[in-house]
N, C-alpha and C positions, 0 to 999 in steps of 0.2 A: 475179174472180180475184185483182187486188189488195189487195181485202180479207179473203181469204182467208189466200194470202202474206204481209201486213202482222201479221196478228192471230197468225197461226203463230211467225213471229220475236218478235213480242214474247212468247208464251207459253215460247217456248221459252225467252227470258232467262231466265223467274220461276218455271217449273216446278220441282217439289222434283226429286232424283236423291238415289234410294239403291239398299243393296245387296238384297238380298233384301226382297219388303215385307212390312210389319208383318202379321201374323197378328192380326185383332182377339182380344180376350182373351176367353176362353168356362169360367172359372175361378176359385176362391176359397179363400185358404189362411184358416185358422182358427189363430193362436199363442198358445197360454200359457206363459207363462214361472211354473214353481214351484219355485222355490231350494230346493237341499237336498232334495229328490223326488228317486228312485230311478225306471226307466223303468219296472217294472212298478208302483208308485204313479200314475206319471204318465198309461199306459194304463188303468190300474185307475180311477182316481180324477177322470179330465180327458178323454180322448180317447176313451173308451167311451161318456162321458153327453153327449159333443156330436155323434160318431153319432144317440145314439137318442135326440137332442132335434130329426132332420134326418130321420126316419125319416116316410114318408108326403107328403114337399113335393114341391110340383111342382116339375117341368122339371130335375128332376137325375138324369144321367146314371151319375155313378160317384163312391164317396166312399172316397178313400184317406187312410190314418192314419199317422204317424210320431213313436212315442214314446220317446225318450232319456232321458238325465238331465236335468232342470232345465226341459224344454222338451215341449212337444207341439203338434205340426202337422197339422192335416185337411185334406187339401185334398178341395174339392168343386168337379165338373165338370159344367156343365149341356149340356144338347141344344142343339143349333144352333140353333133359333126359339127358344126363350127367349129374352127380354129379363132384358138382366146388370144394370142398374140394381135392376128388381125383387126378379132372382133372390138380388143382395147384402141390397138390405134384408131380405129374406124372412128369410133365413140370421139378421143382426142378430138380429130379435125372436126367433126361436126359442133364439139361443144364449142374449142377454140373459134370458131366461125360465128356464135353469136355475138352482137355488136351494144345489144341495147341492156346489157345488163346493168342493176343499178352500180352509179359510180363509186358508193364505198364497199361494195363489195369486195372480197379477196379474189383470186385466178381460183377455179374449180381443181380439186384435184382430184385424180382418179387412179384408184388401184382395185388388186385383182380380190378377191373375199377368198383369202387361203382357207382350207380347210385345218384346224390345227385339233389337234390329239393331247391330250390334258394328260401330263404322266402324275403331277403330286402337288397339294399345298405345303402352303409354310405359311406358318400363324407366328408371329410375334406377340405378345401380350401381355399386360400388366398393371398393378395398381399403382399406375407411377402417371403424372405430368403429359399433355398432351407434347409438348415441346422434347422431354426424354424417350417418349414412345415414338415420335418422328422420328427422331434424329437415327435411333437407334436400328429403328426399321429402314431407314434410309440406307445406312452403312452395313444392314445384314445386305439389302437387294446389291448394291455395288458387289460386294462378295461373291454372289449365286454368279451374276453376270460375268464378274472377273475368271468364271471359270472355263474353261473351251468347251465342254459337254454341254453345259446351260447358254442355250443361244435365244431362248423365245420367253420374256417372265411377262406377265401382268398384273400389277399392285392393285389392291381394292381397301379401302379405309388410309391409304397415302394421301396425305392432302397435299396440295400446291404450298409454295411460299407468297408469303402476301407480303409486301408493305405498306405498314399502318404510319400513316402523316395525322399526328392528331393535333389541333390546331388550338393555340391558344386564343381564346376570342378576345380578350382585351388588350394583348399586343398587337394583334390584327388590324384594332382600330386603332392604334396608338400610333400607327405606321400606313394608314390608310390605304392599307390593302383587303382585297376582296378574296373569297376564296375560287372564283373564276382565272384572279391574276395568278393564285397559285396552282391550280390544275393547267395553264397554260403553260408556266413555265416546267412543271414534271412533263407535258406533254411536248414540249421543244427540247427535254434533254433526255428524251429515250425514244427516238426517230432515226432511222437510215437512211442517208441520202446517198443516192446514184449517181455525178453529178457527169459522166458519161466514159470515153475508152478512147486509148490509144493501141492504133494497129500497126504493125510494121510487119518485114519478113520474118523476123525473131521469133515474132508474136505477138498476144492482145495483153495488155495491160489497162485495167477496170479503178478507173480513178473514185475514190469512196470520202465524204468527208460525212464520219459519223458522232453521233452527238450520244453517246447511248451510257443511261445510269444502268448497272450491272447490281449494287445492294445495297443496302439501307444508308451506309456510307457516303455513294454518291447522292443520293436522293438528300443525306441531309447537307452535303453541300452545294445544292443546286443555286445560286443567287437569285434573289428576287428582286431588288434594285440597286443604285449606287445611292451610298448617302451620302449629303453633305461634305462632311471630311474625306470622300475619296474612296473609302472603305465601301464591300458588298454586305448586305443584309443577305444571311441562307435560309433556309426554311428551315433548319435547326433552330435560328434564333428567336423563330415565332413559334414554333413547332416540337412535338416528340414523337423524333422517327423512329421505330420499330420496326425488325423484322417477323412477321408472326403467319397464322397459316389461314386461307383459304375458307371461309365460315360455310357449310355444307349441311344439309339436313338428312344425311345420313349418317348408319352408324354400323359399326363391324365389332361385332363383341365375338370372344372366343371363353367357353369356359366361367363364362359371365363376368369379361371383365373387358373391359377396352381392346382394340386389338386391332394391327394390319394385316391384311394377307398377303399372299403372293402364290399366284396361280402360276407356274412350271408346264410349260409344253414342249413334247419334242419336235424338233422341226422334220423335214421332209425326209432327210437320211439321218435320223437323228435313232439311237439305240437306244429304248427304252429302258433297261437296266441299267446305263450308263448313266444317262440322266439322273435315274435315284440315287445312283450309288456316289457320283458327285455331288449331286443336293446333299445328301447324306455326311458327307464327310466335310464341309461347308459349316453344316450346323452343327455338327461335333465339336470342329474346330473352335468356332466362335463362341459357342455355347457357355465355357466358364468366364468365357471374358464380358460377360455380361453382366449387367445391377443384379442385385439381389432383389431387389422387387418387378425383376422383366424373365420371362421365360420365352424359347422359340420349341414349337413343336412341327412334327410332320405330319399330316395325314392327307385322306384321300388318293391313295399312292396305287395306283395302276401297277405297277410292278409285282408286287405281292399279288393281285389277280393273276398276271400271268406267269407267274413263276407258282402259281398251285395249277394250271393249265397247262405246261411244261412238266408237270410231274406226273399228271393223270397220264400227259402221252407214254410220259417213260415208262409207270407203271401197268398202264395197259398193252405197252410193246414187251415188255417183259414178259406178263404175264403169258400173252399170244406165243410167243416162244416158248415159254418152257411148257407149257402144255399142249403144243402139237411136237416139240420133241417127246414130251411123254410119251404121250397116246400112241406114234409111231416107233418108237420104242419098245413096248408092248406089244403091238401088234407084229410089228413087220421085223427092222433092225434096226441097230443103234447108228451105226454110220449113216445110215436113208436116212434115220432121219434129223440128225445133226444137218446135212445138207439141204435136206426140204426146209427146215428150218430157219436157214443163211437163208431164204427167199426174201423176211422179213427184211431185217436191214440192210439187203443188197437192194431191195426196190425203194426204199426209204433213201439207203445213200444217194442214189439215182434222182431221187426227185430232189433232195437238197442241194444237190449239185446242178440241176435245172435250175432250182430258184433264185441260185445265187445271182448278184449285180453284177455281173457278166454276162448272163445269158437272162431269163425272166426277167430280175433287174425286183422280184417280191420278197417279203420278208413273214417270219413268223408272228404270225398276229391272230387274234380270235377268229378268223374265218380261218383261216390255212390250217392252223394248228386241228380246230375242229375237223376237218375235212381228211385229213391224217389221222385222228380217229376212230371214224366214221370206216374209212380202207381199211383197217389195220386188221379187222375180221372177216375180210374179204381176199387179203394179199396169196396168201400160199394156198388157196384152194385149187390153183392150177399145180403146184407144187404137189400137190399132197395126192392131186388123180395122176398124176405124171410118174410120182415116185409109186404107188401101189403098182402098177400098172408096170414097170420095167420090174418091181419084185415079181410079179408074176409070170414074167416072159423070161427074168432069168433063171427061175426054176424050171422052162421047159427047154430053154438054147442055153448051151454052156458057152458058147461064144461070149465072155463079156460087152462086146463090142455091137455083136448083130443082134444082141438078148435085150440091150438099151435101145438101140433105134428101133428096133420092132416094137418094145414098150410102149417107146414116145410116138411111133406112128399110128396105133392102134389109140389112142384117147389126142390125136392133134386136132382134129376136125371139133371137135366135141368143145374141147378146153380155147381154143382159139376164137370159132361165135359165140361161147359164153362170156369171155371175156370181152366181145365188142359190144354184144347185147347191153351189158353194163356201162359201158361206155357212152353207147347212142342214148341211153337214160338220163345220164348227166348231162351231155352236151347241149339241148336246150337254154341248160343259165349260162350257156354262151352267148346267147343269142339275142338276151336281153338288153334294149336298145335305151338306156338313162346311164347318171354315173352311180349312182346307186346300185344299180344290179352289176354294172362293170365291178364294184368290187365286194359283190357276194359273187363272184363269176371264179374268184381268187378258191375254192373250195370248191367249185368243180376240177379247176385246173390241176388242181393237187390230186383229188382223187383219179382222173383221165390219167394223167403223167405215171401214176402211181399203178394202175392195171396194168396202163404197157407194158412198163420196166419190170411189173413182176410175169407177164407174159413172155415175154425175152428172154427174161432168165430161167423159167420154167422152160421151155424149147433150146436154149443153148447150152447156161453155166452149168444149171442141173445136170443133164446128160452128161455133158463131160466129166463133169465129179463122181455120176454114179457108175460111168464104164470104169472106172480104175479102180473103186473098190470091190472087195469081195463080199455080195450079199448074202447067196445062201449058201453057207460052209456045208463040206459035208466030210470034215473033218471030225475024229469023235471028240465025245463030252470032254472039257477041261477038268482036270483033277484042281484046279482054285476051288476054292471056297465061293467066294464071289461071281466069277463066268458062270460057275455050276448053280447057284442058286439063281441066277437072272435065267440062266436058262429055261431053269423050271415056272419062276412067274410067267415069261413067254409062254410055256407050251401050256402052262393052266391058262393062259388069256386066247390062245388061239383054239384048245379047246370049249372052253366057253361057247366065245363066238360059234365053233363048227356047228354046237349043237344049238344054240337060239338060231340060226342061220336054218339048223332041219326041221327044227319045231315049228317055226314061221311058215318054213316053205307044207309040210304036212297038212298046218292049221287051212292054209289057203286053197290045198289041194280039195280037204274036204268042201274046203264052202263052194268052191267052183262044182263038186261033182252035185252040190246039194241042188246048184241052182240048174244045174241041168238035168 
């Protein structure tokens, strides 16, 4: 039983918690990017021939296409027993194998559609300059990531950096340049060239001669011709380069006022309390070091859901305890039922110690938690016929020993197909064949694991705890004050009961004689 206990609290330190769990990923997007393609080009030309280079493979279920401007995306959805490893590579060779794709197109890439679990925003905002509300939001998101807990962010209202070349038009013509000759040359000095490899035993070395403007700097010193005296013309000299952002026809207000976000998910073994509680101290930190006209807030925070879901468990496990120690208490004895009682969190340590990432490899999350619950008024009802039931076999065997196994053999048949009856009720949401139902299937598992181990310990731990105590004393009254007064609530609760017990049994005597 201590080791039971023992192993439960430490599990429970180190188990992950998050909000909903992750849906394994049963999915795979296919993107090309082709500049300057129209979306009937882009269908025509790109997302029709990766269709029917997919046509005939196994284990795929459904293949949807989505083609714009510049862009085309396939996504391919396999059946639930495929293997996603294979089903990705498969996809690989069949795209790489098509030959007639248009030539400015990009190489297609392919990844898996992770399922990801949203733990909290972060809003930046303020009446301040689009240029200080960037920057500012820029160097909060560095931070979040900088941290080891925050591994997954996604920005919304971030805009790109652009640079802006704005062209003087009457030096343009003063120097009898076009602006063709100038998007030519920004287009020759931000290109990669491959220009091929040397291999040896050592190894391969990938010879590279790159040309590439990196910011506004280079861009304004790009040359555009040699003049005369020997000297380069830059497109500074015709030109005012700027760095500035990305011109977008959306907009993210927070509070009604301008504003970035940053969408915070935890990843696959990521701990959803940890996440906020990082986020959290991130924005503390940074928080006074900010303008006075820029504010960061949190919300939408997953954490706070499950830590008021973490407390109903704890408050309804408590609850469940202390009033079936009452009630047995009352009725029976105090030691029965402090023991019956241990059913509770010996069968709960039991299953946390199953779920841990050692063995299940599950975490506490809104199904599991639920499903915990849901057992927690079902756990000691073996407990509770098991203990009555040795209370009354050792009022008639003085044997401690033979007075308990008599107990527990007289209610095992009973307590044991109740206990699986419940069981085979649940075990159907095992059987559900999607990943959807595989992880509502996490809340059956919990409450199965959870009948066992409190069936287990009803036929083992109990027993053994109740042969070594003394139930019914026949020692006399204690001259305490206190032993002497519980005694008397006892024997007024067991009188009670004697007599609703004869009245009942009377009331029904007559109706039976009525009916016959």
């Amino acid at each position: 039983m201590m080791l039971v206990l023992i192993g439960g609290f430490f599990t429970l330190k180190s188990i992950r918690i998050e909000g909903f769990p992750a849906i394994p990923a049963n999915s795979v997007t296919i993107t090309t990017v082709n500049s300057g393609a129209s979306a009937e080009q882009i269908d025509v030309g790109i997302s029709r021939k990766i269709e029917k280079s997919l046509e005939g493979m196994a284990g795929i279920k459904k293949i949807t296409s989505l083609s714009e401007d510049n862009i085309s995306a396939v996504w391919v959805q396999k059946t639930s027993r495929f293997d996603l490893n294979r089903f990705q590579n498969e996809i690989q060779e069949r795209v790489n194998s098509i030959v007639d794709l248009p030539r400015q197109a990009e190489r297609p890439t392919i990844s898996r559609d992770e399922f990801k679990v949203e733990a909290l925003l972060v809003q930046v905002y303020g009446d301040t300059d689009t240029d200080t509300l960037q920057k500012v939001a820029r160097d909060i998101k560095n931070e979040l990531l900088a941290h080891s807990k925050i591994t997954k962010l996604k920005p919304f209202g971030l805009r790109p950096y652009e640079i802006h070349v704005e062209v003087d038009n009457d030096r343009l013509q003063a120097y009898d340049i076009t602006l063709a000759d100038i998007g030519a040359a920004i287009e020759s000095a931000s290109l990669d060239y491959r220009m091929g490899r040397i291999e040896s035993e050592n190894g391969r070395v990938v010879i590279r001669a790159d040309s590439k403007a990196e910011n506004y700097r280079d861009f304004a010193s790009i040359p555009l011709l040699t003049l005369p005296d020997g000297s380069s013309l830059l497109i500074k000299d015709i030109a005012h380069v700027t760095r500035g952002f990305e011109e977008e026809n959306r907009f993210a207000r927070f509070q009604r006022l301008p504003s970035v976000g940053m969408q915070i998910y935890t990843s696959k073994k990521g701990h959803l309390l940890e996440v906020s509680e990082a986020a959290h101290q991130v924005v503390d930190r940074i928080r006074h070091q900010l303008p006075d006209n820029i504010k960061v807030d949190i919300w939408g925070e997953y954490a706070q859901y499950m830590k008021t879901r973490l407390s109903l468990l704890a408050v309804n496990f408590m609850q469940g305890l202390l009033i079936v120690f009452a009630l047995l208490a009352v009725f029976l004895n105090v030691k029965l039922a402090f023991w019956v009682a241990m059913g509770i969190p010996i069968s709960l340590a039991g299953t946390i110690v199953l779920m841990g990432d050692r063995l299940l490899g599950s975490s506490l999350n809104e199904i599991t938690t639920f499903g915990m619950i849901i057992v927690l008024g079902i756990l000691v009802d073996d407990a509770v016929v098991v203990g009555e039931s040795v209370f009354a076999s050792r009022s008639k065997i003085k044997d401690p020993v033979e007075g308990t196994i008599h107990g527990v053999r007289q209610v095992s048949t009973a307590t044991i197909f109740g206990s699986l009856t419940t069981v085979a009720a649940f075990y159907p949401l095992l059987l559900i064949d999607n990943d959807l139902g595989k992880v509502f299937a996490g809340f059956s598992v919990v409450v199965i694991i959870s009948l066992l181990l409190s069936l287990l310990e009803s036929k083992l731990i109990l027993p053994a705890h109740l042969a070594a105590i003394c139930i019914n004393s026949s020692t006399s009254p204690s001259k305490k004050f206190i032993p002497r007064l519980w005694g008397k609530v006892q024997s007024a609760a067991s009188s009670f009961l004697g007599s609703l017990n004869e009245s009942v049994g009377k009331k029904r005597q007559l109706a039976w004689m009525k009916l016959n």
